[in-house]
C-alpha beads as a LAMMPS data file, in Angstrom:
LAMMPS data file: protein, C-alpha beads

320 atoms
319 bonds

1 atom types
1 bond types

-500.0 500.0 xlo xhi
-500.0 500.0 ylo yhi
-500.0 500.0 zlo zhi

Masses

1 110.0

Atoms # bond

1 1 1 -24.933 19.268 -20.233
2 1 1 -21.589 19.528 -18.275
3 1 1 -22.249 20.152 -14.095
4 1 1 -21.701 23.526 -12.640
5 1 1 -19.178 21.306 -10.272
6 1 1 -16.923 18.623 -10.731
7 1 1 -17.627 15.265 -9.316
8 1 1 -17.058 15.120 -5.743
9 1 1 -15.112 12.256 -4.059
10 1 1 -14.434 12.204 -0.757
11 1 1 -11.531 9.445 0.874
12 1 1 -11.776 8.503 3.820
13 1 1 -8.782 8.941 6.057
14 1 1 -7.700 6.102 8.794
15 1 1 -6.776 6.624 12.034
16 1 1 -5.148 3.058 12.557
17 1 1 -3.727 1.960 8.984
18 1 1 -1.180 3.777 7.558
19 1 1 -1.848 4.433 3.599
20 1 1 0.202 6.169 1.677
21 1 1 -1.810 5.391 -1.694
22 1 1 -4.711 7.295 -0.401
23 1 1 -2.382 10.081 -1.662
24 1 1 -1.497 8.081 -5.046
25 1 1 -4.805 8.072 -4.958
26 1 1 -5.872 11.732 -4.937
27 1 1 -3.417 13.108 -7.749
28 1 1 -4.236 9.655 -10.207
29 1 1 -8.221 10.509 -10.402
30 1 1 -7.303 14.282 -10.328
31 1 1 -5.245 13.236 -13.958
32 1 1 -7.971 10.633 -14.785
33 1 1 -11.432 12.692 -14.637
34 1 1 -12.340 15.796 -13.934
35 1 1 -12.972 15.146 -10.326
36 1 1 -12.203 16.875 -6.785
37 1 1 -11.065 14.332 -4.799
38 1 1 -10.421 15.500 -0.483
39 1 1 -9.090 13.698 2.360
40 1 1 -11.827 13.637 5.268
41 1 1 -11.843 12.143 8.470
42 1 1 -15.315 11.398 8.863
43 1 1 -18.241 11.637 6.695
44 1 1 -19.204 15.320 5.959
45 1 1 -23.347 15.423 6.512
46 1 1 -23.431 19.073 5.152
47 1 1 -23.149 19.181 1.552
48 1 1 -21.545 16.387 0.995
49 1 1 -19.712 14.607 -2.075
50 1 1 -21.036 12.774 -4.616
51 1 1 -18.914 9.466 -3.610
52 1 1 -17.652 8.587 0.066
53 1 1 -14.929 6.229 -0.535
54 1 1 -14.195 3.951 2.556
55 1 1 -11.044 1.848 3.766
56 1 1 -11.797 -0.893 5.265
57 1 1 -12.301 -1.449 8.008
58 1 1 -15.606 -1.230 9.812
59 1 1 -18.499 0.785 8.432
60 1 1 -21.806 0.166 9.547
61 1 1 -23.637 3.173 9.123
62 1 1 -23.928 4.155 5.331
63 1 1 -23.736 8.235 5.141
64 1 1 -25.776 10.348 3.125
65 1 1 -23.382 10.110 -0.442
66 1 1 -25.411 9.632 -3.375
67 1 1 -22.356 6.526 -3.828
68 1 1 -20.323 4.652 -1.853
69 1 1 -16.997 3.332 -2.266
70 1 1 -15.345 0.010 0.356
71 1 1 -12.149 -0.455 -0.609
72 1 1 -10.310 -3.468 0.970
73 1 1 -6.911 -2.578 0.817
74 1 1 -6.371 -5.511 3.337
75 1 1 -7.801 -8.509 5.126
76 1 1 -8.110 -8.107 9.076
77 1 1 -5.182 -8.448 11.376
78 1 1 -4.234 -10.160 14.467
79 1 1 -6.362 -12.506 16.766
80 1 1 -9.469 -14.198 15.526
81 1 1 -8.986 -12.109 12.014
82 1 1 -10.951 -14.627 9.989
83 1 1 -13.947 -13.978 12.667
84 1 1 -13.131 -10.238 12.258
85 1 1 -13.823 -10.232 8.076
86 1 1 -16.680 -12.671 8.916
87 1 1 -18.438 -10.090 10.747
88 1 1 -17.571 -7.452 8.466
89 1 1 -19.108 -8.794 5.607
90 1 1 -22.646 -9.100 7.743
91 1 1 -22.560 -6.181 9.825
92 1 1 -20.873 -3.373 6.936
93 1 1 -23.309 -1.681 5.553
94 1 1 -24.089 -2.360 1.652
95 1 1 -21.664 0.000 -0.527
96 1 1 -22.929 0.657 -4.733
97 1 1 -18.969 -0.608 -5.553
98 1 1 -16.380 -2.535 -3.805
99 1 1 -12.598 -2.485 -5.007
100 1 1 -10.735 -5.250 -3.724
101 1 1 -6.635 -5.117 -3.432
102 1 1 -6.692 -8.915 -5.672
103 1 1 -8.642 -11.550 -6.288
104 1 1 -7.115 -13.439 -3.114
105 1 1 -8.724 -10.584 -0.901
106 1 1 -12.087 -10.815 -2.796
107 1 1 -12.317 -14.485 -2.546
108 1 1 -11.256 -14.559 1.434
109 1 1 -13.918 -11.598 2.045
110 1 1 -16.191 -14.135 0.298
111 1 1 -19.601 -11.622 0.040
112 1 1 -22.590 -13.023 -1.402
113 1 1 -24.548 -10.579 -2.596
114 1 1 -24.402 -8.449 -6.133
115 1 1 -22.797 -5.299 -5.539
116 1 1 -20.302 -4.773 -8.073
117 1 1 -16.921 -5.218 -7.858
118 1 1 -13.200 -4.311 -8.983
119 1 1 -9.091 -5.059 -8.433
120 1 1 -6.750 -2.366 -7.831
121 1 1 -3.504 -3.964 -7.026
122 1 1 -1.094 -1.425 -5.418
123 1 1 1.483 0.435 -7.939
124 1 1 3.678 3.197 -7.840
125 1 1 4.103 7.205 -7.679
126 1 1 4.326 8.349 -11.796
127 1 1 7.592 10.032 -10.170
128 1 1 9.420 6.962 -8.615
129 1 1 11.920 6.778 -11.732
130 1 1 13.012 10.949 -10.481
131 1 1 14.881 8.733 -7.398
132 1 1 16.405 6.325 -9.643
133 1 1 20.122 6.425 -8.138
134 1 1 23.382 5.812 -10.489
135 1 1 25.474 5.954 -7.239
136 1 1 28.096 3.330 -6.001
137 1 1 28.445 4.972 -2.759
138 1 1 26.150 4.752 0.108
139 1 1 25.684 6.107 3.946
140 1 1 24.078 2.908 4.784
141 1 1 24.387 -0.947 3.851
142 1 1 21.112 -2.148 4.644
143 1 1 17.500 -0.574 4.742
144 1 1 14.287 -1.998 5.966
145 1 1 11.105 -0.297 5.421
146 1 1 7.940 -0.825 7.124
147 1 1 6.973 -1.256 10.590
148 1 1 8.374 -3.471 12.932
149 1 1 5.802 -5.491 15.303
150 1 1 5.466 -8.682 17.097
151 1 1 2.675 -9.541 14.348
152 1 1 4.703 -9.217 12.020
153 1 1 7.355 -11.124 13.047
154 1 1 10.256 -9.058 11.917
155 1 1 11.849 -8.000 14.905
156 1 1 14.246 -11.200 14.071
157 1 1 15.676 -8.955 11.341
158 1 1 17.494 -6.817 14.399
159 1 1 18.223 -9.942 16.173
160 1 1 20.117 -11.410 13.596
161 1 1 21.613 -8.031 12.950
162 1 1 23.389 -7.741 15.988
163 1 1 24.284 -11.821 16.387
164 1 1 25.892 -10.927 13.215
165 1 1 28.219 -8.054 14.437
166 1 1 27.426 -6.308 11.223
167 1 1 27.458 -2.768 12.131
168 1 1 30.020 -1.722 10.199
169 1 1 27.786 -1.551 7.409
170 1 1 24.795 0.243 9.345
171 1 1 21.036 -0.834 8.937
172 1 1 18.165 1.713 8.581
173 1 1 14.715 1.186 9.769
174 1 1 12.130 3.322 8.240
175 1 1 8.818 3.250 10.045
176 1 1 7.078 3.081 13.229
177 1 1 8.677 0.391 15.328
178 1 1 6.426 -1.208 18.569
179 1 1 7.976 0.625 21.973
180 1 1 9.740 -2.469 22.945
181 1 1 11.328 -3.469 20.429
182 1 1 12.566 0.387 19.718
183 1 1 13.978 0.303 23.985
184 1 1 15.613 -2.782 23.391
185 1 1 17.802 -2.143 20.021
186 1 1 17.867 2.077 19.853
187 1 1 21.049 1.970 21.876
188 1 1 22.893 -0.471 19.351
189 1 1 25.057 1.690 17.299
190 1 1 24.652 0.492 14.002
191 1 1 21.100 0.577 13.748
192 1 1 19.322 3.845 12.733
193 1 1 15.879 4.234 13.136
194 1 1 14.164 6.884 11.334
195 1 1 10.179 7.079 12.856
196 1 1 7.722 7.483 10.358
197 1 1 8.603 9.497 7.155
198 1 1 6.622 10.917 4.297
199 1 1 6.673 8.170 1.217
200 1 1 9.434 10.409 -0.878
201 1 1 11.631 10.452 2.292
202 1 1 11.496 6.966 2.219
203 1 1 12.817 6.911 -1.567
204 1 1 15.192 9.348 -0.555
205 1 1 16.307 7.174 2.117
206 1 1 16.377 3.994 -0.297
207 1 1 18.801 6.052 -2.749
208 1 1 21.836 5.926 0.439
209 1 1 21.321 2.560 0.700
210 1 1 22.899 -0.084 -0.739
211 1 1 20.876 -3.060 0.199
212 1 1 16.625 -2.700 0.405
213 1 1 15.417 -5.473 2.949
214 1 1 11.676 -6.899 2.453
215 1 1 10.861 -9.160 4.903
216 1 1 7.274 -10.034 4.212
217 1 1 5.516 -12.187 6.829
218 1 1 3.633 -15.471 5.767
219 1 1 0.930 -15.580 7.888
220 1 1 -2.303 -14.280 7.484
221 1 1 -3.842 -11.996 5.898
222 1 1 0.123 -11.092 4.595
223 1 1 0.299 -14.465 2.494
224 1 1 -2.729 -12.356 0.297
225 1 1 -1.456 -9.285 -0.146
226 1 1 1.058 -7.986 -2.554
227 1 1 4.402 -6.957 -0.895
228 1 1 4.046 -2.972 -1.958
229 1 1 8.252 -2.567 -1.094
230 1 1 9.194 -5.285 -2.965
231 1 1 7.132 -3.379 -5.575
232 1 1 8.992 0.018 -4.772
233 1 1 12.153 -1.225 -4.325
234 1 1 12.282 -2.922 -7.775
235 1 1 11.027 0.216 -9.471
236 1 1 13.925 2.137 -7.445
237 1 1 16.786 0.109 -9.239
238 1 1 17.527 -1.634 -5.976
239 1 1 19.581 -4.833 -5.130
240 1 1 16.861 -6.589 -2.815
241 1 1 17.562 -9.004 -0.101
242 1 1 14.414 -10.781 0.817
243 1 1 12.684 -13.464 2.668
244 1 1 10.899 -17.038 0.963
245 1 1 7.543 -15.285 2.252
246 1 1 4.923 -16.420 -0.570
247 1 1 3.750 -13.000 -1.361
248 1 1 7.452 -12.470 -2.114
249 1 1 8.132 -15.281 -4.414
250 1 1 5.193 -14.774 -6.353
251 1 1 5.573 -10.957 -6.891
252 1 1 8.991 -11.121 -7.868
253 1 1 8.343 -14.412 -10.371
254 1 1 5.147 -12.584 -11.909
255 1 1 7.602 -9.752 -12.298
256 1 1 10.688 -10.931 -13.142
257 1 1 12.434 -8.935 -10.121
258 1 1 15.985 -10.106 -8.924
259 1 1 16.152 -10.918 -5.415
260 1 1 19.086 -12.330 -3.405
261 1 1 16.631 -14.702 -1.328
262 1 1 17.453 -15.340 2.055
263 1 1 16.264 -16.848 5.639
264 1 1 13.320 -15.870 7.614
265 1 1 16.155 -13.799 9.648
266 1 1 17.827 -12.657 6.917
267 1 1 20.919 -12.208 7.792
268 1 1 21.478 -15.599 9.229
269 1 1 22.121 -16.334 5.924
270 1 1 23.697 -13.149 4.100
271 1 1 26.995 -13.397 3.293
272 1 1 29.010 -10.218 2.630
273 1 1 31.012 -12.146 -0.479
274 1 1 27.978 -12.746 -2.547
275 1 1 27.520 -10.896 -5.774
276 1 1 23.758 -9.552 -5.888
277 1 1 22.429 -8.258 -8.943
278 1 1 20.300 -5.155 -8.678
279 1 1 17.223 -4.488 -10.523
280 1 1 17.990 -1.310 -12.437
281 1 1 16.646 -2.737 -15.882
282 1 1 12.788 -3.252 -14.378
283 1 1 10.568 -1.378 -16.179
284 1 1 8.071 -0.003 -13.526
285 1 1 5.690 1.944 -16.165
286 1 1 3.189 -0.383 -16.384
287 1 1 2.664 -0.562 -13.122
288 1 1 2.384 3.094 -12.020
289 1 1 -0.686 3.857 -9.938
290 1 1 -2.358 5.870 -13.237
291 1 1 -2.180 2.451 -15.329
292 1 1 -3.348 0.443 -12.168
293 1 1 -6.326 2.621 -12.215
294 1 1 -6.941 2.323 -15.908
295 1 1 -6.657 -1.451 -15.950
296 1 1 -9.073 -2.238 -12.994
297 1 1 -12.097 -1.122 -14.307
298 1 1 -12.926 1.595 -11.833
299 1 1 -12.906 4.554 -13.588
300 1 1 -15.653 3.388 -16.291
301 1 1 -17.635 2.813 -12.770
302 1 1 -17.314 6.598 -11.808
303 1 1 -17.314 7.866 -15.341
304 1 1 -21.064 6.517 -15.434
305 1 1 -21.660 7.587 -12.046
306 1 1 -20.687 11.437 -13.452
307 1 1 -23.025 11.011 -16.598
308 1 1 -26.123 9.925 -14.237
309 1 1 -25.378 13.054 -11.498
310 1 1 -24.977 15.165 -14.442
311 1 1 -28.731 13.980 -16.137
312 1 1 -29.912 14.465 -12.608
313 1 1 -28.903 17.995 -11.942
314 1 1 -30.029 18.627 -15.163
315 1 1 -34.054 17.585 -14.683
316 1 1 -33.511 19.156 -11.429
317 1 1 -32.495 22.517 -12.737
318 1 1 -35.275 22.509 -15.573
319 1 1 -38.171 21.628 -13.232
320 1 1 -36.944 24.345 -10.650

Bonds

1 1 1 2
2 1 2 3
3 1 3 4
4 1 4 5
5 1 5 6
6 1 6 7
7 1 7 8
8 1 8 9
9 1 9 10
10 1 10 11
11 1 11 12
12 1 12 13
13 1 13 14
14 1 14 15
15 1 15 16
16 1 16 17
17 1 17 18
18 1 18 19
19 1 19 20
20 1 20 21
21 1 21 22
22 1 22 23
23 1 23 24
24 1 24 25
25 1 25 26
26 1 26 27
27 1 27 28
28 1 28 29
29 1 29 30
30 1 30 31
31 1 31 32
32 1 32 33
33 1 33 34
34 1 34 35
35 1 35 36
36 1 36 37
37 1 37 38
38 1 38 39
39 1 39 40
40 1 40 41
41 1 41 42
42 1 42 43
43 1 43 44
44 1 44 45
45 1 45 46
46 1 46 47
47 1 47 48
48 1 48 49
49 1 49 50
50 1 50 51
51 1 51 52
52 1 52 53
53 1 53 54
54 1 54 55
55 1 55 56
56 1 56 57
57 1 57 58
58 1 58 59
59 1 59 60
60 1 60 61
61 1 61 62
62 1 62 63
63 1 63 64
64 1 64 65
65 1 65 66
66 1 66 67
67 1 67 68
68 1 68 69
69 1 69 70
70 1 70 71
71 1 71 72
72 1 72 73
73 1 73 74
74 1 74 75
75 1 75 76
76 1 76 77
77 1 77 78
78 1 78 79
79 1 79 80
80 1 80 81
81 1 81 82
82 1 82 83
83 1 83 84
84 1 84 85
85 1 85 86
86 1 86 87
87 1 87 88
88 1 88 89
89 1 89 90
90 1 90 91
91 1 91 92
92 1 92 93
93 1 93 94
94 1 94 95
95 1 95 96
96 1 96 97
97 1 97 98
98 1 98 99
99 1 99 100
100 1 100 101
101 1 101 102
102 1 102 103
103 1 103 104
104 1 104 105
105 1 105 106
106 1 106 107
107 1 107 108
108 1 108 109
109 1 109 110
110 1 110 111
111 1 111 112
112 1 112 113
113 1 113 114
114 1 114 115
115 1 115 116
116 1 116 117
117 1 117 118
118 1 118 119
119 1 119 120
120 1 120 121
121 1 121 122
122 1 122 123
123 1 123 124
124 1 124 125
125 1 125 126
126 1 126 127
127 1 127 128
128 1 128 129
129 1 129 130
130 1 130 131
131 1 131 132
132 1 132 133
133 1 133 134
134 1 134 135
135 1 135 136
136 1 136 137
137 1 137 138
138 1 138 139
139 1 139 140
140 1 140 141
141 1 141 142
142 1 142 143
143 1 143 144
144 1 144 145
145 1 145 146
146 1 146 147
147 1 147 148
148 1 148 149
149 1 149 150
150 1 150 151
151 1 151 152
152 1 152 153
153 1 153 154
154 1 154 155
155 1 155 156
156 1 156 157
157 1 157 158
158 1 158 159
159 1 159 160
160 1 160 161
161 1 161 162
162 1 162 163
163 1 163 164
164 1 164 165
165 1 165 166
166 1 166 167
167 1 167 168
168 1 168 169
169 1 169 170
170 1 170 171
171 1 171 172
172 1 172 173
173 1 173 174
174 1 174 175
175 1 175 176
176 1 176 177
177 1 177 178
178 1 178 179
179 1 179 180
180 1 180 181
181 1 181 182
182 1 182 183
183 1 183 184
184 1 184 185
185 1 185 186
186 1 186 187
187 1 187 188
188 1 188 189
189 1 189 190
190 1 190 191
191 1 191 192
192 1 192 193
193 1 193 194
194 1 194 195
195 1 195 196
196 1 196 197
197 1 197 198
198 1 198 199
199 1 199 200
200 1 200 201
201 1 201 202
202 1 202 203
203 1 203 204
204 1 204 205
205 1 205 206
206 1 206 207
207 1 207 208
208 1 208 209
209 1 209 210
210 1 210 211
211 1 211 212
212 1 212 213
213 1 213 214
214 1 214 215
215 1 215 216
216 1 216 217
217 1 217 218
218 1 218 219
219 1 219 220
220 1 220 221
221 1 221 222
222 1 222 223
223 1 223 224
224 1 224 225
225 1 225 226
226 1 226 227
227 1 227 228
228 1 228 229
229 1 229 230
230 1 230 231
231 1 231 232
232 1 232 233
233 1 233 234
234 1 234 235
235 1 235 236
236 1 236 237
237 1 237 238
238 1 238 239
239 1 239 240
240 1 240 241
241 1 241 242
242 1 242 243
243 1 243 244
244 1 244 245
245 1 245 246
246 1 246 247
247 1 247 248
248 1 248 249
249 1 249 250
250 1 250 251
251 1 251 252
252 1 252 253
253 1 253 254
254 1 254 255
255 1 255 256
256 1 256 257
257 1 257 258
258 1 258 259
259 1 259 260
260 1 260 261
261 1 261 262
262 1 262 263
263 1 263 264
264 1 264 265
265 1 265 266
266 1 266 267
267 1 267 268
268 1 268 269
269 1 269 270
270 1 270 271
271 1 271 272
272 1 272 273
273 1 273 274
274 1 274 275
275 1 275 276
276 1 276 277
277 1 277 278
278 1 278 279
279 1 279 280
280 1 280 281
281 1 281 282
282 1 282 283
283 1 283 284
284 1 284 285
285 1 285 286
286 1 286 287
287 1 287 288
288 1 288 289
289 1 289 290
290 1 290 291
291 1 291 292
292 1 292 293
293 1 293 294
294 1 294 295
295 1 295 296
296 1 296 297
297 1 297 298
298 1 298 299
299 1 299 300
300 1 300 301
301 1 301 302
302 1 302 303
303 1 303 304
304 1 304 305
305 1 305 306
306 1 306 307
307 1 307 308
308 1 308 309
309 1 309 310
310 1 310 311
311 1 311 312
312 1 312 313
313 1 313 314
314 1 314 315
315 1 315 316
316 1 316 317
317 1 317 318
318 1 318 319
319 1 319 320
């Protein structure tokens, strides 16, 4: 018996947290299954989807979806964040699946109770290799990606920057940077900051640069989580400064990426002599978001959840 409609997922879009995989996302399971998959803002109480899929986040209230989805893409941020996933595992209401961003993440969430689980690490657009650059010659020397907060802690990049008088060789900043930190380096002249930009701007970006920054801090929760540009900028061919974070160093040994590794300023301790080796023989296939959903598990989860809404809707339309 095959179902008059496809199975319905619905993701659910965040406000705060920017995620660009939720759009990875939506054209992976669109390959994968024979599934409609839709960005929503809020949960849609008039015919809705077979599966709400949640980022978390908060979520108390479970909506009427035959399944739901919490996906921790991330542990909590800021002040008291340990309190903040405490609470979240007590007061979230109980989802059929969770999907956890690595074990690290599952283990800190620490939930007690049976709901099933899986990993899906963050990968990389199918298309990434399209942006592959041969070029010698770039518009900028140095590009940092991300945002740029006080949390963080890598406003020092600009510091250093500028203490270093290296203009001459221009550094991009691609993402949202906090309003005082933007008033108090916008006016230097060889800084360029670009505002938030669709993810193949970014690559686009990447391919005038010579030099991809990732300056990953090493505080919590960022000392769990896997360093998604150190990730893109590997499968981009890219020579990669970076700092000793340990998200870095244990991405790029697991990996085998080249890095030029440098201070927690990074550019205390570049030095414009130094040979760095770029990564243009990573292979980033394996890791593309289609095999990351293949490999976690996941889609036997919603494969099963299709066969039981299709022996439903059958009984249903033989008793009508």
């Amino acid at each position: 018996m095959i179902m008059n409609e496809k199975l319905g997922i619905h993701l659910k879009e965040s406000k705060i947290a920017h995620l660009p995989e939720m759009h990875a996302y939506q054209e992976a399971l669109g390959e994968l299954l024979e599934v409609e998959v839709e960005l929503v803002e809020s949960p849609v109480q008039k015919n809705p989807a077979h599966v709400y899929w949640h980022f978390m986040g908060v979520h108390l209230r479970r909506p009427k979806y035959r399944k739901v989805i919490h996906d921790y893409r991330s542990l909590s941020t800021g002040r008291f964040s340990k309190l903040k996933d405490r609470l979240k595992g007590v007061l979230n209401c109980r989802p059929d699946l969770r999907i956890f961003l690595n074990e690290e993440v599952r283990q800190q969430m620490n939930f007690k109770d049976s709901v099933p689980y899986c990993l899906l690490d963050m990968g990389v657009p199918s298309w990434i290799g399209d942006l592959r650059g041969d070029s010698d010659e770039f518009r900028y020397g140095f590009c940092y990606v991300g945002e740029v907060t006080k949390e963080r802690g890598n406003e020092v990049l600009l510091e250093a920057f500028v203490s270093r008088n290296l203009f001459d060789q221009k550094l991009l900043i691609v993402g949202n940077v906090e309003p005082e930190i933007l008033s108090r380096y916008e006016g230097e002249s060889g800084i360029v900051f670009t505002g938030k930009v669709s993810q193949r701007e970014v690559f686009e970006y990447l391919s005038e640069t010579e030099y991809a920054i990732c300056h990953f801090p090493r505080h919590r929760p960022h000392c769990y989580q896997t360093p998604t540009k150190l990730l893109e900028y590997a499968a981009l061919g890219k020579k990669i400064i970076a700092n000793k974070s340990p998200s870095n160093l244990r991405l790029a040994k697991e990996l085998g990426i080249e890095v030029y590794w440098c201070s927690e300023r990074v550019f205390d301790t570049y030095e414009t002599e130094n040979t760095i080796q770029d990564n243009r023989k990573f292979d980033a296939s394996t890791l593309t978001w289609r095999k990351r959903f293949e490999e976690s598990g996941l889609l036997d989860h919603l494969k099963a959840w299709q066969a039981d809404i299709e022996r439903e809707e059958f009984i249903s339309s033989r008793f009508k």
